[in-house]
PDB file of N, CA, C and O in Angstrom:
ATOM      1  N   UNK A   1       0.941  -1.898  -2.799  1.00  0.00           N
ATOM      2  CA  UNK A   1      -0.012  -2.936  -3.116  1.00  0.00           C
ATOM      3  C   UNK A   1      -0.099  -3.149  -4.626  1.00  0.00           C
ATOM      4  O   UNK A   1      -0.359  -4.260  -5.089  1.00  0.00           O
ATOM      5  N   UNK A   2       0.129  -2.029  -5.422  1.00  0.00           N
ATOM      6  CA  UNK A   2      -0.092  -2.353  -6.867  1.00  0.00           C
ATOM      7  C   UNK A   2       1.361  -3.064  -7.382  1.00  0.00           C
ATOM      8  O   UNK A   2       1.333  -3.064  -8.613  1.00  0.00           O
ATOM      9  N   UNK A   3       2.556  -3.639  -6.911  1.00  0.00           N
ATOM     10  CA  UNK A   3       3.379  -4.268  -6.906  1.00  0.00           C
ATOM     11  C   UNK A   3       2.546  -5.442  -7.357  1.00  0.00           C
ATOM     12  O   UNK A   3       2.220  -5.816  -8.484  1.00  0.00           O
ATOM     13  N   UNK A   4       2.242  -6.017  -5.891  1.00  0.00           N
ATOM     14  CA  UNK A   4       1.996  -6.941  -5.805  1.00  0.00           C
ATOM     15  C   UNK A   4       0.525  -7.512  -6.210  1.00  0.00           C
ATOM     16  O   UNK A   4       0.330  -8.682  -5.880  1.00  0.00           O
ATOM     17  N   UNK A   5      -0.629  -6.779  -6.944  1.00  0.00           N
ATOM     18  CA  UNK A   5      -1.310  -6.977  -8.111  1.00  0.00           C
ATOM     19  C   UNK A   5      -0.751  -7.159  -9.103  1.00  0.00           C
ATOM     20  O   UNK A   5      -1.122  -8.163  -9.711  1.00  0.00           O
ATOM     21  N   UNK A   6       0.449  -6.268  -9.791  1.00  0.00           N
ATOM     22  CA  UNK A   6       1.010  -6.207 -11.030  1.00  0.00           C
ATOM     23  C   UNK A   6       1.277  -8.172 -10.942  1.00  0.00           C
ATOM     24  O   UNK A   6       0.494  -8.811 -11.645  1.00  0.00           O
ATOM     25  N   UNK A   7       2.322  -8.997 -10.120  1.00  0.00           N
ATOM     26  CA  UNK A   7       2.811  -9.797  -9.867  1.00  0.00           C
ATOM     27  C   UNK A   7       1.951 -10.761 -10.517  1.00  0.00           C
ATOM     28  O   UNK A   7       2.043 -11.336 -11.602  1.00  0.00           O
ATOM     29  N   UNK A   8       0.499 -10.821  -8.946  1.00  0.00           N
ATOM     30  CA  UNK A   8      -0.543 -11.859  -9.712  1.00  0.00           C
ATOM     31  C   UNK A   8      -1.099 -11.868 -10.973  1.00  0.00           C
ATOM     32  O   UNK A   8      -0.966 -12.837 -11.721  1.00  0.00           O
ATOM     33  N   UNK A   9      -1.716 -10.863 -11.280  1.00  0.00           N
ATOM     34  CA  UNK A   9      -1.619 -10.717 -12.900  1.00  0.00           C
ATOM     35  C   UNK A   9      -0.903 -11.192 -13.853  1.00  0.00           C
ATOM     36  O   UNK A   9      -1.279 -11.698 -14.910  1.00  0.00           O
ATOM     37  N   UNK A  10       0.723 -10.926 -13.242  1.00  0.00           N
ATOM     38  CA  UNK A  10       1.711 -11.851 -14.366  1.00  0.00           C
ATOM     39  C   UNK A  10       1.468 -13.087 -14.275  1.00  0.00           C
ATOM     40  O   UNK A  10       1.375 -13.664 -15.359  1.00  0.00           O
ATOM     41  N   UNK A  11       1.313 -13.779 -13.246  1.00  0.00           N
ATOM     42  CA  UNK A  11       1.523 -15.102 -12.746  1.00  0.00           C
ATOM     43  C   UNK A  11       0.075 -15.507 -13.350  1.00  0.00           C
ATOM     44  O   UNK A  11       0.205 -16.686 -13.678  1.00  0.00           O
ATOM     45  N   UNK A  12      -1.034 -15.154 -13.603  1.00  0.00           N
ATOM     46  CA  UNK A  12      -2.107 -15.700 -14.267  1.00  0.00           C
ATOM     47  C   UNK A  12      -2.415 -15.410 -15.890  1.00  0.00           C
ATOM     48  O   UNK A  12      -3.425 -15.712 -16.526  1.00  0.00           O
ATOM     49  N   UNK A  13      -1.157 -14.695 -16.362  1.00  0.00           N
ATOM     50  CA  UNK A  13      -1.123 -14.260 -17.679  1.00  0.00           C
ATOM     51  C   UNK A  13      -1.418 -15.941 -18.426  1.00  0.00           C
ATOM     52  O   UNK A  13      -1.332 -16.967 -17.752  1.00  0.00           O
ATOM     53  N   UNK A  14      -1.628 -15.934 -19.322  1.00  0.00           N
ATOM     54  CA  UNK A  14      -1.691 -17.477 -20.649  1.00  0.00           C
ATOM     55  C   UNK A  14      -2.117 -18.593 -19.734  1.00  0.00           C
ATOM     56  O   UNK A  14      -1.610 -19.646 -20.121  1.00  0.00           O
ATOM     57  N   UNK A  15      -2.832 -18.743 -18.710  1.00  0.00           N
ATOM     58  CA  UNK A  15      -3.060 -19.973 -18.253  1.00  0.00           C
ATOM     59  C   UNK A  15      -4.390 -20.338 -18.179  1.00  0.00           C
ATOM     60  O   UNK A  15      -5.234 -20.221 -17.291  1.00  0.00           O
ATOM     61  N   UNK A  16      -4.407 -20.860 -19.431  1.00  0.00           N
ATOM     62  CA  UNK A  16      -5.888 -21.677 -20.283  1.00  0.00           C
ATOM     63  C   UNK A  16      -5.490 -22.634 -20.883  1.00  0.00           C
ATOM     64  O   UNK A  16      -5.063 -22.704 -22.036  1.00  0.00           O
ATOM     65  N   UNK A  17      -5.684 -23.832 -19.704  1.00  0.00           N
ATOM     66  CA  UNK A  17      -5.450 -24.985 -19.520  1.00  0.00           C
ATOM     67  C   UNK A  17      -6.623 -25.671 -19.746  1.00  0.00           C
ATOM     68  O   UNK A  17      -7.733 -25.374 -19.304  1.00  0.00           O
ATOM     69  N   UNK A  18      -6.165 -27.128 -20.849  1.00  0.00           N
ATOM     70  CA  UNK A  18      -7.650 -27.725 -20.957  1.00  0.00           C
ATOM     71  C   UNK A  18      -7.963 -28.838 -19.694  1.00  0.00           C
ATOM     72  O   UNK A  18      -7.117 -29.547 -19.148  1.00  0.00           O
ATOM     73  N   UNK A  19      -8.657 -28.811 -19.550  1.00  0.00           N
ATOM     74  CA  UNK A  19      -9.582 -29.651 -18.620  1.00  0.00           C
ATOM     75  C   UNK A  19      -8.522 -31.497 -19.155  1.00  0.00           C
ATOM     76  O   UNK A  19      -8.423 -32.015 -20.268  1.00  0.00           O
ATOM     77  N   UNK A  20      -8.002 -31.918 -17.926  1.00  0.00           N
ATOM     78  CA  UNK A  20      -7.518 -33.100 -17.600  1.00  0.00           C
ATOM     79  C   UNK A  20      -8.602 -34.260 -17.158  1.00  0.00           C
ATOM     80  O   UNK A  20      -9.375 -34.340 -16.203  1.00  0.00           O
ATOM     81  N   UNK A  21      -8.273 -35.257 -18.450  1.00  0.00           N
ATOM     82  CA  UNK A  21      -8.877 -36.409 -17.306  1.00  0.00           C
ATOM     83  C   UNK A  21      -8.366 -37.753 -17.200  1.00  0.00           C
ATOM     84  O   UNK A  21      -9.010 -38.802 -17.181  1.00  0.00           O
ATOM     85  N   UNK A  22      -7.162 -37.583 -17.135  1.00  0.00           N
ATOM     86  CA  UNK A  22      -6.133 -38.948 -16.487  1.00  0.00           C
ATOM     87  C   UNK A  22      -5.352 -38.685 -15.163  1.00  0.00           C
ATOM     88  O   UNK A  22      -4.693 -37.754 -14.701  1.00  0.00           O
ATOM     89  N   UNK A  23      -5.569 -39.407 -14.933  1.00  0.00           N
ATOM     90  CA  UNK A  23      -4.349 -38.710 -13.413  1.00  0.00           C
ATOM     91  C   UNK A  23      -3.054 -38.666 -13.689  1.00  0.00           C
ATOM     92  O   UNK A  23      -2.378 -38.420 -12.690  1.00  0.00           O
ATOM     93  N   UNK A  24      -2.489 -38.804 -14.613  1.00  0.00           N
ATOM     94  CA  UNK A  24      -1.464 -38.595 -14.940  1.00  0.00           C
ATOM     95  C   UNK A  24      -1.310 -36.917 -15.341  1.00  0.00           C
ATOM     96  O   UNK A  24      -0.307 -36.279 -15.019  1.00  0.00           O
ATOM     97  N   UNK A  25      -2.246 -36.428 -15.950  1.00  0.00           N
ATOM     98  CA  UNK A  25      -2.354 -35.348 -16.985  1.00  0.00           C
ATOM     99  C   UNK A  25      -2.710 -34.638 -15.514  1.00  0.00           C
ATOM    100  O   UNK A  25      -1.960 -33.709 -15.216  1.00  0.00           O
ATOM    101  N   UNK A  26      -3.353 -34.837 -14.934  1.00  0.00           N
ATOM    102  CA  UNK A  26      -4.290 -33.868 -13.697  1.00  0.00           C
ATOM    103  C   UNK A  26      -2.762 -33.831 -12.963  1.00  0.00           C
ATOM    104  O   UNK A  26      -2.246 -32.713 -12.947  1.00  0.00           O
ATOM    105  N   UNK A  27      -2.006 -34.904 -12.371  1.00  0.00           N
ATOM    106  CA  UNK A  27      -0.913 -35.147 -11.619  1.00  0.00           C
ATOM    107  C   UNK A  27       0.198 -33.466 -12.518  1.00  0.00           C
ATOM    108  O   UNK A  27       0.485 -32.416 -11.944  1.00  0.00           O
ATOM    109  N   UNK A  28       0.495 -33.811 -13.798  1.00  0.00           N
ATOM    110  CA  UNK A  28       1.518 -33.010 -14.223  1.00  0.00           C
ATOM    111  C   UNK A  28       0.592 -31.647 -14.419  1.00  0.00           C
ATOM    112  O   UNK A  28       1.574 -30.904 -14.403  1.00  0.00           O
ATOM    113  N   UNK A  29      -0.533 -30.711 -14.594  1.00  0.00           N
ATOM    114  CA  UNK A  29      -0.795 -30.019 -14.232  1.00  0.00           C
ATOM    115  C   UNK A  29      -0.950 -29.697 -13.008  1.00  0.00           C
ATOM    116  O   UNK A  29      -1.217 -28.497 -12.945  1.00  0.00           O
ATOM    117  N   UNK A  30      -0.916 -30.137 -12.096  1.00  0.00           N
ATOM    118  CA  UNK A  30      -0.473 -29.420 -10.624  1.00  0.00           C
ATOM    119  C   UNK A  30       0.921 -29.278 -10.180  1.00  0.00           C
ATOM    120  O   UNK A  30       1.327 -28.556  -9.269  1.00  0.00           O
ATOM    121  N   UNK A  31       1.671 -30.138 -11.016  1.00  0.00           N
ATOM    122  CA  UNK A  31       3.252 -30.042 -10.803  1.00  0.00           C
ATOM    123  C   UNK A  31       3.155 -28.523 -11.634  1.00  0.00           C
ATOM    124  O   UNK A  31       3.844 -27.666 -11.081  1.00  0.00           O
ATOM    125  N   UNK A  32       2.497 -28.094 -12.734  1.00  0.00           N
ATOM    126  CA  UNK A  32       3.173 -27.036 -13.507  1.00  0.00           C
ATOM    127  C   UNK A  32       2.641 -25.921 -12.393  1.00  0.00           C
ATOM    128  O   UNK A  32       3.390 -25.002 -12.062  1.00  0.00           O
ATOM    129  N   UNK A  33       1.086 -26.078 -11.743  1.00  0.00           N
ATOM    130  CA  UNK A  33       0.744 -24.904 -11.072  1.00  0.00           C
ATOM    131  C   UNK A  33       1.729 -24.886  -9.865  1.00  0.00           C
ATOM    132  O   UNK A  33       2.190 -23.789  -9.547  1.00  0.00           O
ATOM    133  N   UNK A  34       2.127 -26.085  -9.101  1.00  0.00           N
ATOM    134  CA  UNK A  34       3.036 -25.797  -7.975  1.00  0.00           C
ATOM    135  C   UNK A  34       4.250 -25.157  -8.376  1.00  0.00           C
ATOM    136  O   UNK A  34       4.786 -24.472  -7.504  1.00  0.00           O
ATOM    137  N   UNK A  35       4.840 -25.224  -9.561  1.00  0.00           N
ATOM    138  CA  UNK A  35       5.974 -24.228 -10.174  1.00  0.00           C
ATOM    139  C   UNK A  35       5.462 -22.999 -10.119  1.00  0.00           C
ATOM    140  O   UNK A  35       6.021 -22.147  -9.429  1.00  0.00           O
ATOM    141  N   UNK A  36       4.306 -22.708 -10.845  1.00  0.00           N
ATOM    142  CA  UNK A  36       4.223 -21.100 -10.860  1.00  0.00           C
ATOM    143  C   UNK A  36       4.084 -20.475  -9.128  1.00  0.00           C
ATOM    144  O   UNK A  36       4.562 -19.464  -8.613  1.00  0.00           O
ATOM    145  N   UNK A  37       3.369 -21.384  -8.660  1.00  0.00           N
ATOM    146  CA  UNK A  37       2.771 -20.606  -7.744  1.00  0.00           C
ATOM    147  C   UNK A  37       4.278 -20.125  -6.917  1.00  0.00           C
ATOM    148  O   UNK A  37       4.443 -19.000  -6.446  1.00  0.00           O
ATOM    149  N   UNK A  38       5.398 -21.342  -6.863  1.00  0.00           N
ATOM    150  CA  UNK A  38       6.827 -20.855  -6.450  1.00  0.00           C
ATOM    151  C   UNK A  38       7.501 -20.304  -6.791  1.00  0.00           C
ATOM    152  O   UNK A  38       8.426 -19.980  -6.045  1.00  0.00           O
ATOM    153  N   UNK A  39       7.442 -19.685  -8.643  1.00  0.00           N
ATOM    154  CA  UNK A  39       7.974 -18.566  -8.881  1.00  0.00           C
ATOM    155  C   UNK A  39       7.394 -17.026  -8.329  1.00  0.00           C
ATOM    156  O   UNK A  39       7.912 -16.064  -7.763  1.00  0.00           O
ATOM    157  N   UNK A  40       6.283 -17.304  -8.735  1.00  0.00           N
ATOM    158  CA  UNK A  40       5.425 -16.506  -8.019  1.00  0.00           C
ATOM    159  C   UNK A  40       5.776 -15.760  -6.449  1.00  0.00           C
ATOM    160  O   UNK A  40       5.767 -14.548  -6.233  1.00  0.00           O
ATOM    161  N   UNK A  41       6.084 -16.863  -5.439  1.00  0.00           N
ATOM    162  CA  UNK A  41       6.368 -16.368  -4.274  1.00  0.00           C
ATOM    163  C   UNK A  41       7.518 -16.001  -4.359  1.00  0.00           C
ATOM    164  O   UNK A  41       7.762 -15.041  -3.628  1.00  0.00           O
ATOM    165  N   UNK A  42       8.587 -16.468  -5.126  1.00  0.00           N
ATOM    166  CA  UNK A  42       9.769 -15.933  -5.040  1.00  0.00           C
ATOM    167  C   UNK A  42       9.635 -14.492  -5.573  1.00  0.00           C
ATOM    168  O   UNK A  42      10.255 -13.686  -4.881  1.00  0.00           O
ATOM    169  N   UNK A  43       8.988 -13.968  -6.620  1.00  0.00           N
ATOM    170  CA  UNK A  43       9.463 -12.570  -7.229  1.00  0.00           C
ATOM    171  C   UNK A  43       8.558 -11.908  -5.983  1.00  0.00           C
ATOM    172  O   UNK A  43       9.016 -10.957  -5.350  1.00  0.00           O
ATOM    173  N   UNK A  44       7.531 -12.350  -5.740  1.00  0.00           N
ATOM    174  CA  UNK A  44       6.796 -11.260  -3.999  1.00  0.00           C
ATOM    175  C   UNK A  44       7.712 -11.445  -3.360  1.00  0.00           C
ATOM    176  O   UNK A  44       8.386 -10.439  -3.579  1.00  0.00           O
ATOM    177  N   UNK A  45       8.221 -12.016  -2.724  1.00  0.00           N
ATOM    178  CA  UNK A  45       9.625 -11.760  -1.950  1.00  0.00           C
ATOM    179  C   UNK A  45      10.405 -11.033  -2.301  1.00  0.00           C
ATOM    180  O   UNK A  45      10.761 -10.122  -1.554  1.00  0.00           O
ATOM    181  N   UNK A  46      10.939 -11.190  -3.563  1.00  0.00           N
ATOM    182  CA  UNK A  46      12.011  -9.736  -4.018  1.00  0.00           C
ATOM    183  C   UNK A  46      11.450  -8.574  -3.791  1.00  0.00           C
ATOM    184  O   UNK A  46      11.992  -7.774  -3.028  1.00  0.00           O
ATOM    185  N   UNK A  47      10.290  -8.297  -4.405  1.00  0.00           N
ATOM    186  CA  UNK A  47       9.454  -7.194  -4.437  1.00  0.00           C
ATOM    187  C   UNK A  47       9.427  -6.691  -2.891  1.00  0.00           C
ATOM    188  O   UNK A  47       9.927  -5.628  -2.521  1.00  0.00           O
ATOM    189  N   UNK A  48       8.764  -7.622  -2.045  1.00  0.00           N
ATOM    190  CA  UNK A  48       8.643  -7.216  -0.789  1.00  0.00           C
ATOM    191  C   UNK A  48      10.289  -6.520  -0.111  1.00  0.00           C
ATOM    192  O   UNK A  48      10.598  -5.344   0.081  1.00  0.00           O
ATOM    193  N   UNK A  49      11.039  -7.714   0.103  1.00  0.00           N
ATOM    194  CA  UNK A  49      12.677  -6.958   0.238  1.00  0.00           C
ATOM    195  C   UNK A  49      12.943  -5.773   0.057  1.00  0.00           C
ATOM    196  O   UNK A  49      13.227  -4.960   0.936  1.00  0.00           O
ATOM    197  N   UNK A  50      12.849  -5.517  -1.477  1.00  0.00           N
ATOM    198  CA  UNK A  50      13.093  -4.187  -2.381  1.00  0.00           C
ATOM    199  C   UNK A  50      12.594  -3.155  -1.590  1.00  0.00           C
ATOM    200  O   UNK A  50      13.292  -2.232  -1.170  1.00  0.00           O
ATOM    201  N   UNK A  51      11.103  -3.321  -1.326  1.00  0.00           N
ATOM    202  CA  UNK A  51      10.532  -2.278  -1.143  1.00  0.00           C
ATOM    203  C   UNK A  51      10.697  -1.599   0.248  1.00  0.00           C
ATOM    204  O   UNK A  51      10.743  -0.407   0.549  1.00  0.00           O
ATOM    205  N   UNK A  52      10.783  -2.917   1.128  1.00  0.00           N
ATOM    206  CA  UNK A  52      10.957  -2.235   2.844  1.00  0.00           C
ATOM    207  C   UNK A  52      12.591  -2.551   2.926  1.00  0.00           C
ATOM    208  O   UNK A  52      13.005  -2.050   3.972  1.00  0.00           O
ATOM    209  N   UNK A  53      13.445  -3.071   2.343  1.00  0.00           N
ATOM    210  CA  UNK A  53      14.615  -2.616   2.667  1.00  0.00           C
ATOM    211  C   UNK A  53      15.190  -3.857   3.543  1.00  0.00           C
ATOM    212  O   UNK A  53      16.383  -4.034   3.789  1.00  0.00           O
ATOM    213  N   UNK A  54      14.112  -4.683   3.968  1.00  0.00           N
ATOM    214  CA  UNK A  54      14.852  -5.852   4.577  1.00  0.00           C
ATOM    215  C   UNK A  54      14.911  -7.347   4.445  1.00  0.00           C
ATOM    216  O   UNK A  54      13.855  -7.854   4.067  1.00  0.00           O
ATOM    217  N   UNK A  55      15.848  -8.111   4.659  1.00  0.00           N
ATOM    218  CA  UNK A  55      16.185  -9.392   4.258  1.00  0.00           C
ATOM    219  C   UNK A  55      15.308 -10.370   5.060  1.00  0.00           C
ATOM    220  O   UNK A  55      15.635 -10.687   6.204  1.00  0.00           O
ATOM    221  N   UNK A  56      14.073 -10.905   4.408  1.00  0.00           N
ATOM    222  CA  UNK A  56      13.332 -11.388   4.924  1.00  0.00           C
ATOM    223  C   UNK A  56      13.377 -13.233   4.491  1.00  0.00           C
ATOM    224  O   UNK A  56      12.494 -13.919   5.006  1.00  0.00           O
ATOM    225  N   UNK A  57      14.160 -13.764   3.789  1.00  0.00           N
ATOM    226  CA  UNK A  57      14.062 -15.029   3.512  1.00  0.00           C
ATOM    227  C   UNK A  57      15.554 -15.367   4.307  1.00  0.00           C
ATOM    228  O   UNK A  57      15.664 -16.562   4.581  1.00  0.00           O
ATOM    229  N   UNK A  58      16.479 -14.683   4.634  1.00  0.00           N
ATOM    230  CA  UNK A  58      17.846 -15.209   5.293  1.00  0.00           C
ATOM    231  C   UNK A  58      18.621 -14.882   4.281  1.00  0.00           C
ATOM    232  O   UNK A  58      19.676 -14.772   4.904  1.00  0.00           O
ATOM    233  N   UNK A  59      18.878 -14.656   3.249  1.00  0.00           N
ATOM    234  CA  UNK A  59      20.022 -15.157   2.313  1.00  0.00           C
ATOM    235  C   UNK A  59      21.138 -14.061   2.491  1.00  0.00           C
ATOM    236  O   UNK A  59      21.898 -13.926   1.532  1.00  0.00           O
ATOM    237  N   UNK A  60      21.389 -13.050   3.885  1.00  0.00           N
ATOM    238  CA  UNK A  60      22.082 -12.119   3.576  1.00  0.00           C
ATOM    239  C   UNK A  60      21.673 -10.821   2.851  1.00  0.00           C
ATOM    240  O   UNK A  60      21.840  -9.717   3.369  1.00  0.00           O
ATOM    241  N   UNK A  61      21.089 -11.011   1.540  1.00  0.00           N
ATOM    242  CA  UNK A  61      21.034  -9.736   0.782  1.00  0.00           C
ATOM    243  C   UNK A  61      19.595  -9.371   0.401  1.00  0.00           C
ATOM    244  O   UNK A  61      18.843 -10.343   0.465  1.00  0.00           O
ATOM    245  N   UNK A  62      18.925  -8.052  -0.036  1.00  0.00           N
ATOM    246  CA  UNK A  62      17.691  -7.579  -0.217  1.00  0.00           C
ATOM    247  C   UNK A  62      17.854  -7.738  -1.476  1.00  0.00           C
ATOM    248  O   UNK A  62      18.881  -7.561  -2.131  1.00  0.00           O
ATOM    249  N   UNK A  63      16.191  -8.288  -2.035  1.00  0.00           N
ATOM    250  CA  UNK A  63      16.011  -8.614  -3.520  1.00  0.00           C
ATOM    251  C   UNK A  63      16.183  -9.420  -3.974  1.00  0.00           C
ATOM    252  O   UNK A  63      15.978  -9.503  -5.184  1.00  0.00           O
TER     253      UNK A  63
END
């Protein structure tokens, strides 16, 4: 479990974001959070793999 604390922690490191008020600006801050949040799931997935040993997204290989 402390993996996957360490993770979120990274993933919320520097993100002090100012307050949006165009929809344009609101629009491209959720594009940046939908990036993290998908890097994000990708390294819990490695992590997860790593740790139990099995290939849980398909790609053939663990990690």
């Amino acid at each position: 479990m402390g993996l996957f604390w360490n993770l979120i922690q990274q993933g919320q490191l520097g993100r002090h974001e100012t307050k949006v008020t165009t929809l344009e600006g609101r629009v491209a801050y959720l594009e940046r959070e939908l990036q993290r949040t998908q890097d994000l799931l990708v390294k819990t997935l490695k992590v997860l793999e790593e740790v139990s040993g099995k290939d849980y997204d398909g790609d053939g290989k663990i990690g």
